[in-house]
Biopython code that builds the backbone (N, CA, C, O; Angstrom):
import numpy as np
from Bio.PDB.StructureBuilder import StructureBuilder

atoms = [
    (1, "UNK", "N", (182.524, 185.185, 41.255)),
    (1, "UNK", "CA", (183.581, 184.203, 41.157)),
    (1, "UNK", "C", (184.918, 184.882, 41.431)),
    (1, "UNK", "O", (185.166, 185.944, 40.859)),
    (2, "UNK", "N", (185.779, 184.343, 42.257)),
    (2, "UNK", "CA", (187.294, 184.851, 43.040)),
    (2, "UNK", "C", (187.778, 184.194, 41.526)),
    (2, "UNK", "O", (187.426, 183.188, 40.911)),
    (3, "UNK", "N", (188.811, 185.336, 41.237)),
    (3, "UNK", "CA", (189.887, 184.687, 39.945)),
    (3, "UNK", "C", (191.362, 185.195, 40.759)),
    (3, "UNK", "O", (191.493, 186.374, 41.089)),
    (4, "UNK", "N", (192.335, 184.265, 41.006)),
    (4, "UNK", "CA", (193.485, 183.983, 41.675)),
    (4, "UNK", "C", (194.524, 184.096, 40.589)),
    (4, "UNK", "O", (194.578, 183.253, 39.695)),
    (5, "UNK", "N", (195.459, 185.256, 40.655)),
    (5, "UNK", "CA", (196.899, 185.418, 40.057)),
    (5, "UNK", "C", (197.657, 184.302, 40.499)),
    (5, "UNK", "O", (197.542, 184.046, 41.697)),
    (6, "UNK", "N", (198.565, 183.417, 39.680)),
    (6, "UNK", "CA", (199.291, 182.526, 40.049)),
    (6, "UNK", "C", (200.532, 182.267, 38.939)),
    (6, "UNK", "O", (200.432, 181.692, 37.855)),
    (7, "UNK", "N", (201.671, 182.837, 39.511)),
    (7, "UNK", "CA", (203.063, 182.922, 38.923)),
    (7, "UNK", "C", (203.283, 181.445, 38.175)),
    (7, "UNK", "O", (203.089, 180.382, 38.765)),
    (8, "UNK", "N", (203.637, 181.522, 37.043)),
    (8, "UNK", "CA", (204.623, 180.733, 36.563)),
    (8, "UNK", "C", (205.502, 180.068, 36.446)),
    (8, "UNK", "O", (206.194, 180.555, 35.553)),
    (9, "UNK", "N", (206.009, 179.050, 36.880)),
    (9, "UNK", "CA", (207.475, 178.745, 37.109)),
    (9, "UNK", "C", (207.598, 177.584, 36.287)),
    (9, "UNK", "O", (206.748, 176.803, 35.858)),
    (10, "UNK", "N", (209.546, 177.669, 36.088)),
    (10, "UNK", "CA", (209.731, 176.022, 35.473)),
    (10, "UNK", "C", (209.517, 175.031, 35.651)),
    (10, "UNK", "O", (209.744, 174.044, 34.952)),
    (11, "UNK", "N", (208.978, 175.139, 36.751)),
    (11, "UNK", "CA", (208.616, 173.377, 37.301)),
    (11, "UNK", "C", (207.826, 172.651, 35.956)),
    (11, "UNK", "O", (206.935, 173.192, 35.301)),
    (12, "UNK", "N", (208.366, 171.348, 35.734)),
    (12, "UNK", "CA", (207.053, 170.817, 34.726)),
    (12, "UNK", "C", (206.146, 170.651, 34.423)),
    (12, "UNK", "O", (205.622, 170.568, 33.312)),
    (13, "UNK", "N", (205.739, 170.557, 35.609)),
    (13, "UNK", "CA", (203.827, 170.496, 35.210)),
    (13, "UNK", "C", (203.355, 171.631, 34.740)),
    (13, "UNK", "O", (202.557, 171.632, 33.802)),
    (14, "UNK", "N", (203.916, 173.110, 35.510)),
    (14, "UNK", "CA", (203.330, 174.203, 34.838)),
    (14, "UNK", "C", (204.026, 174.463, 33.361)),
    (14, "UNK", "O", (203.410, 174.828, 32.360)),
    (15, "UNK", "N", (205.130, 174.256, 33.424)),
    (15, "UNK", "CA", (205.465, 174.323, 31.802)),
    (15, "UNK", "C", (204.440, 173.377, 30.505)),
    (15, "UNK", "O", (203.997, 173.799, 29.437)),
    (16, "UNK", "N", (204.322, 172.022, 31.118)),
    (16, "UNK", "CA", (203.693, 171.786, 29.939)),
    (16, "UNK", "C", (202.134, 172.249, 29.791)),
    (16, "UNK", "O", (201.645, 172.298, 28.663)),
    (17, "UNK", "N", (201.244, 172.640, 31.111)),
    (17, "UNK", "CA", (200.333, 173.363, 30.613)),
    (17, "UNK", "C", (200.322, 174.884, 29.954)),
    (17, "UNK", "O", (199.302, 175.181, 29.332)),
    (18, "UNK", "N", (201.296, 175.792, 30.038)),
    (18, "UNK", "CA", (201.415, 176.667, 29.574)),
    (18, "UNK", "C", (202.059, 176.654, 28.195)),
    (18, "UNK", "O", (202.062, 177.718, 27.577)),
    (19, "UNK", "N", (202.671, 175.442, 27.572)),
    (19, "UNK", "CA", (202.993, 174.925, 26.420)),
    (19, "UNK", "C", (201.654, 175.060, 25.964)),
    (19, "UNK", "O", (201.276, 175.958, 25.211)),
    (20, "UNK", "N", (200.931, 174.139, 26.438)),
    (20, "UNK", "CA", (199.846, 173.819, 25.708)),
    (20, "UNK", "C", (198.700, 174.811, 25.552)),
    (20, "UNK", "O", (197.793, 174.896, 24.724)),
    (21, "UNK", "N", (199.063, 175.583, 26.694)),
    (21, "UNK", "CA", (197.933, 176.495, 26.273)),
    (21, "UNK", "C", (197.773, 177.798, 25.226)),
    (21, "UNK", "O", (196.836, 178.473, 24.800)),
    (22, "UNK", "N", (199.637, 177.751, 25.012)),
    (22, "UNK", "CA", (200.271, 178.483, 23.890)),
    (22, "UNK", "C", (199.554, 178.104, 22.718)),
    (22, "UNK", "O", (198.885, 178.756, 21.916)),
    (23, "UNK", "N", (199.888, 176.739, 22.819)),
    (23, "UNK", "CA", (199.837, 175.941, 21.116)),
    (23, "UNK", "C", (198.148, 175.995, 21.202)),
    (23, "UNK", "O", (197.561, 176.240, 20.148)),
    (24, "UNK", "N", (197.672, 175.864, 21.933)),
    (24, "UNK", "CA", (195.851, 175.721, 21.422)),
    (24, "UNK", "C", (194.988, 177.044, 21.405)),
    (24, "UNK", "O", (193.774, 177.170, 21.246)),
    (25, "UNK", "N", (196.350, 178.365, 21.696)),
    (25, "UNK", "CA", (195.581, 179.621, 21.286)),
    (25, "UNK", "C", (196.079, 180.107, 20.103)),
    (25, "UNK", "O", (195.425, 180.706, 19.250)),
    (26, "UNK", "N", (197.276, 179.834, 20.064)),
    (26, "UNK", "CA", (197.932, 180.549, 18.427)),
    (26, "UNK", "C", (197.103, 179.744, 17.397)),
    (26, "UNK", "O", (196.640, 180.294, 16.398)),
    (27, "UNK", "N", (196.956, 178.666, 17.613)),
    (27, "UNK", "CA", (196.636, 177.543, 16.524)),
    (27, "UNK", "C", (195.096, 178.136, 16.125)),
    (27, "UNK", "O", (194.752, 178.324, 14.959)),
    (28, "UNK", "N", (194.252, 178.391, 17.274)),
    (28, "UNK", "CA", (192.874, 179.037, 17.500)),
    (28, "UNK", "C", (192.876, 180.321, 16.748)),
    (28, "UNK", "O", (192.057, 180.521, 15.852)),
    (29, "UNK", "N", (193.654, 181.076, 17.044)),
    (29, "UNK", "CA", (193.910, 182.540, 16.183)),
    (29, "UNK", "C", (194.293, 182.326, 14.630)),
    (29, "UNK", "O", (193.524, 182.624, 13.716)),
    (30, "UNK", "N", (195.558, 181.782, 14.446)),
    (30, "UNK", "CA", (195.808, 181.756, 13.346)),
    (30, "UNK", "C", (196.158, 181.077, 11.967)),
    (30, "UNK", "O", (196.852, 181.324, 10.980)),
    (31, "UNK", "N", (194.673, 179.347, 12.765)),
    (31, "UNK", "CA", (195.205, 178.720, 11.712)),
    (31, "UNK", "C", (193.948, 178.739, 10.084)),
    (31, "UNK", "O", (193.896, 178.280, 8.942)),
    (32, "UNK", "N", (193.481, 179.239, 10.634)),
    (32, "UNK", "CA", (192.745, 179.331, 9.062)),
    (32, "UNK", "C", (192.994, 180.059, 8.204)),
    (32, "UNK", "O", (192.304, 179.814, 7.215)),
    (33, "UNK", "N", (194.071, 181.365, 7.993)),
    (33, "UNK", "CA", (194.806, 181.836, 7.759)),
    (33, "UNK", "C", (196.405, 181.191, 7.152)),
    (33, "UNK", "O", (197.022, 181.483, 6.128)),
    (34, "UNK", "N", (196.723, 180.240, 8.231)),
    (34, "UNK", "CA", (198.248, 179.649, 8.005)),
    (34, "UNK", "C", (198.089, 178.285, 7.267)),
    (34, "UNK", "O", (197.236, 177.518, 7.716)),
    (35, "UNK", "N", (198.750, 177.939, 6.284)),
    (35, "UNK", "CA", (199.149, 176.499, 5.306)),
    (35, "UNK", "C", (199.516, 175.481, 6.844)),
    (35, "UNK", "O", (200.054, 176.007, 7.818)),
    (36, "UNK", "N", (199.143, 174.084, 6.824)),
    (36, "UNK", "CA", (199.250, 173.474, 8.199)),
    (36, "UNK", "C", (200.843, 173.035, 8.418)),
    (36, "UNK", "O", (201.395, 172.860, 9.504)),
    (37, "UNK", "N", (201.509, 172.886, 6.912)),
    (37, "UNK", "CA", (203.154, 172.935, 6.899)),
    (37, "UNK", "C", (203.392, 173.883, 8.026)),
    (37, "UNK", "O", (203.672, 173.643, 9.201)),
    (38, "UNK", "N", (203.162, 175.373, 7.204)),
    (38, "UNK", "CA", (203.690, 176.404, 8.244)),
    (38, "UNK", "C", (203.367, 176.066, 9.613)),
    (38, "UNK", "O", (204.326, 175.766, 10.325)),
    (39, "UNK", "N", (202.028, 176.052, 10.207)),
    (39, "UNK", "CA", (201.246, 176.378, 11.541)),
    (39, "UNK", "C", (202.653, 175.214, 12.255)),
    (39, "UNK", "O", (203.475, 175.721, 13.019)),
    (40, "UNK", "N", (202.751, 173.772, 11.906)),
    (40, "UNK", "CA", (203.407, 173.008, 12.637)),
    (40, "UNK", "C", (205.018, 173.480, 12.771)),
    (40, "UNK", "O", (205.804, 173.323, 13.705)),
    (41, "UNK", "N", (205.167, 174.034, 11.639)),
    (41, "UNK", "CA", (206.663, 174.516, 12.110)),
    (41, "UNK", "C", (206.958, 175.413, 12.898)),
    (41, "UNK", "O", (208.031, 175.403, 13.501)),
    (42, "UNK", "N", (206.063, 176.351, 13.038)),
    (42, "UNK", "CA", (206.208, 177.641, 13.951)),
    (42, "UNK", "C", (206.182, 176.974, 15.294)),
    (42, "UNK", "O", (207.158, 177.166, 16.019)),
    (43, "UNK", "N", (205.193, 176.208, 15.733)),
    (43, "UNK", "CA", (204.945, 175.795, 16.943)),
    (43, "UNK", "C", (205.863, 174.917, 17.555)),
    (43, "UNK", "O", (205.917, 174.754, 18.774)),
    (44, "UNK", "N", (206.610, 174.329, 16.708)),
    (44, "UNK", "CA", (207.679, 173.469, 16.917)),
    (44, "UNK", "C", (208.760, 174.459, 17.418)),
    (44, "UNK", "O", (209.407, 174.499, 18.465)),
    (45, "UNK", "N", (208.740, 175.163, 16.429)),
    (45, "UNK", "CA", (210.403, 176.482, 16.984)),
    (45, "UNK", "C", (210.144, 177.465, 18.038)),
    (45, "UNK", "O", (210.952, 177.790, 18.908)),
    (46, "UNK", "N", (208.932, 177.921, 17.890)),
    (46, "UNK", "CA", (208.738, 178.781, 18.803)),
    (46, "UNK", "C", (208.374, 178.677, 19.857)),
    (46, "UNK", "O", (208.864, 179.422, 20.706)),
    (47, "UNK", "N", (207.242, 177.590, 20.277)),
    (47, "UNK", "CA", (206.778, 176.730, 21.641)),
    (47, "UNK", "C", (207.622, 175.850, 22.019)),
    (47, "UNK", "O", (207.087, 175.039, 22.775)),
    (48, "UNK", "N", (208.903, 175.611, 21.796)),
    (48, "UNK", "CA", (209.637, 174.516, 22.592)),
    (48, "UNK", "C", (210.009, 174.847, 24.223)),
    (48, "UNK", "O", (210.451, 175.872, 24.743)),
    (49, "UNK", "N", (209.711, 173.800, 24.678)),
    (49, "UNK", "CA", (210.494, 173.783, 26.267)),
    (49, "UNK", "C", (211.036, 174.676, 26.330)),
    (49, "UNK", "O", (210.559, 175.589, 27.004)),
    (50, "UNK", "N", (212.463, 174.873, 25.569)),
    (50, "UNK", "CA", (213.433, 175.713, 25.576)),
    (50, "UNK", "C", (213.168, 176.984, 25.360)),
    (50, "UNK", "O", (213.800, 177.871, 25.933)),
    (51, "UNK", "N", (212.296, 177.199, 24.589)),
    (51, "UNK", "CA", (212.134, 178.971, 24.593)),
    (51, "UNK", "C", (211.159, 179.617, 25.608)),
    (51, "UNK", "O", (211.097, 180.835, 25.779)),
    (52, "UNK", "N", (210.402, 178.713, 26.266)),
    (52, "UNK", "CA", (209.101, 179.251, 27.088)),
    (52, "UNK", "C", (209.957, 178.947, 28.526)),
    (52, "UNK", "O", (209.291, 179.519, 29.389)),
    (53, "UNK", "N", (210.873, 178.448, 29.031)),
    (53, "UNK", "CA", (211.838, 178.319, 29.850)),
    (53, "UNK", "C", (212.638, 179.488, 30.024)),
    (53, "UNK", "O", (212.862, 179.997, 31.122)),
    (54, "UNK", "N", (213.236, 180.078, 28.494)),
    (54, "UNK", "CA", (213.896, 181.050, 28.576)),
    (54, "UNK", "C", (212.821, 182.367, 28.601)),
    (54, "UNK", "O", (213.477, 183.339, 28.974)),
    (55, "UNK", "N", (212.091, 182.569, 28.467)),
    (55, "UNK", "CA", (210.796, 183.139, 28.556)),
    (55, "UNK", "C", (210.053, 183.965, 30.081)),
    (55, "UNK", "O", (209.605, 185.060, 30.422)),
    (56, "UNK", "N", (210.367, 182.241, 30.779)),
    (56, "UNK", "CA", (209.407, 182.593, 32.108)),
    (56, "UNK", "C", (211.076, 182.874, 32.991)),
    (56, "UNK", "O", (210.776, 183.623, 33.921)),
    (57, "UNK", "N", (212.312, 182.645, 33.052)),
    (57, "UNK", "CA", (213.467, 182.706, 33.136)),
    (57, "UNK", "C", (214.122, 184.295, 33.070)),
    (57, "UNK", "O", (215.276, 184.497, 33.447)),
    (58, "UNK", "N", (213.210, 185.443, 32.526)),
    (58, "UNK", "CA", (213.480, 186.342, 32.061)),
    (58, "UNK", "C", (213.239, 187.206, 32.724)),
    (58, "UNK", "O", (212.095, 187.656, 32.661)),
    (59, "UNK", "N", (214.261, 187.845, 33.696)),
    (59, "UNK", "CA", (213.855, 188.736, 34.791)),
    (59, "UNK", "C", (213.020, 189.997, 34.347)),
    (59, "UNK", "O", (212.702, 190.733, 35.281)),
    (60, "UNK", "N", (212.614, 190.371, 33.109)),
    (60, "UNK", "CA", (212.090, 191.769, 32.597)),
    (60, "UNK", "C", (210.453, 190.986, 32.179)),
    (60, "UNK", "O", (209.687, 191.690, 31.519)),
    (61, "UNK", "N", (210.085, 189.883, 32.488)),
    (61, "UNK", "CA", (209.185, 188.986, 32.086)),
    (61, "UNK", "C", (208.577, 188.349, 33.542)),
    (61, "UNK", "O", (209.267, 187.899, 34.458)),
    (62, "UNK", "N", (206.866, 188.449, 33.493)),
    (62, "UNK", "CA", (206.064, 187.502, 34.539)),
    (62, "UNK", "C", (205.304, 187.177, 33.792)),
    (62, "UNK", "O", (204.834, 187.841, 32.869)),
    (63, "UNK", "N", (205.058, 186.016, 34.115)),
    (63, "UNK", "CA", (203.825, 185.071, 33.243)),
    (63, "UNK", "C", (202.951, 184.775, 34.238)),
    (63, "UNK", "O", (203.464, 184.223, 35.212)),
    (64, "UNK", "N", (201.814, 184.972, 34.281)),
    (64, "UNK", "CA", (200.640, 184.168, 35.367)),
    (64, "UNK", "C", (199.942, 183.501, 34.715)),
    (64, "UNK", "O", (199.965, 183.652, 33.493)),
    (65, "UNK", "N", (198.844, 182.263, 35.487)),
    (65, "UNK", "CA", (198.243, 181.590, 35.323)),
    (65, "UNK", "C", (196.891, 182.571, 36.223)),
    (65, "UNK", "O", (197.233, 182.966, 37.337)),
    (66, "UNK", "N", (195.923, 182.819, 35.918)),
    (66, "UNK", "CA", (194.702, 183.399, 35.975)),
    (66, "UNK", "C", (193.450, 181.727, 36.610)),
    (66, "UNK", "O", (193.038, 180.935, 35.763)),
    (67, "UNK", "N", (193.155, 181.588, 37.872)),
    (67, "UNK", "CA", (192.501, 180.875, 37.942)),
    (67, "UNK", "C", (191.531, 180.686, 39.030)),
    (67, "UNK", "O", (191.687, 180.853, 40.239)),
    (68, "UNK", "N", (190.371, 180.258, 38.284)),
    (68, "UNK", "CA", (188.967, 180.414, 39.480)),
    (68, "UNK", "C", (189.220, 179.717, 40.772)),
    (68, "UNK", "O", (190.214, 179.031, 41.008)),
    (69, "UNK", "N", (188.019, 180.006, 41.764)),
    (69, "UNK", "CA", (188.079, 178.881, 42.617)),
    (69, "UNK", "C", (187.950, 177.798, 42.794)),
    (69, "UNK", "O", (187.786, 177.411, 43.951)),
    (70, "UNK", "N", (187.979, 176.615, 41.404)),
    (70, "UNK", "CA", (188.271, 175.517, 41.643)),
    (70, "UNK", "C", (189.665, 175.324, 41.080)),
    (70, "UNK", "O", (189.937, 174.128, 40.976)),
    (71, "UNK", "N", (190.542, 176.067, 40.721)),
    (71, "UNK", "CA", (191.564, 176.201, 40.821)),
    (71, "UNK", "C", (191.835, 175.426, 38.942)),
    (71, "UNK", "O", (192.643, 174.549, 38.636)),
    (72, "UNK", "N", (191.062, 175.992, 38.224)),
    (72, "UNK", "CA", (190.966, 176.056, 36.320)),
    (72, "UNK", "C", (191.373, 177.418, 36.052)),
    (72, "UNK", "O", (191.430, 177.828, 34.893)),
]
sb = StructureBuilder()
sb.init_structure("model")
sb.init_model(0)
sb.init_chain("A")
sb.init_seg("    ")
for serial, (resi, resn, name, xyz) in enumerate(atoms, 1):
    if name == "N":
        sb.init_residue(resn, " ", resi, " ")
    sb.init_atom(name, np.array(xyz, "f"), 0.0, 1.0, " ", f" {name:<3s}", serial, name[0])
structure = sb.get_structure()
């Protein structure tokens, strides 16, 4: 199976899958561990638009998307 490097950018569509794919791995890692008060607040402050914008925005910073040949 070919796995394809594929840059990041602000455009929206890739932002909100890379939102989401934030929030459904931290949540995966560390919520049986975290009170669900906490888990939702973190994800709120720390996964916003705004910080994963300033994030992929960050010339000392590359984010890729890793994806097979049907393009998942």
């Amino acid at each position: 199976m070919k796995i394809t490097p594929e840059l990041v950018t602000t455009d929206p569509a890739s932002m909100k899958v890379l939102q989401q794919l934030a929030w459904e791995t931290f949540k995966a890692t560390f919520d049986a561990n975290t009170p669900p008060d906490e888990m939702a607040a973190f994800l709120k402050e720390y996964y916003t638009t705004e910080s994963m914008e300033a994030e992929l925005t960050d010339p000392n910073t590359a984010t890729y998307f890793f994806k097979n040949e049907g393009g998942k």
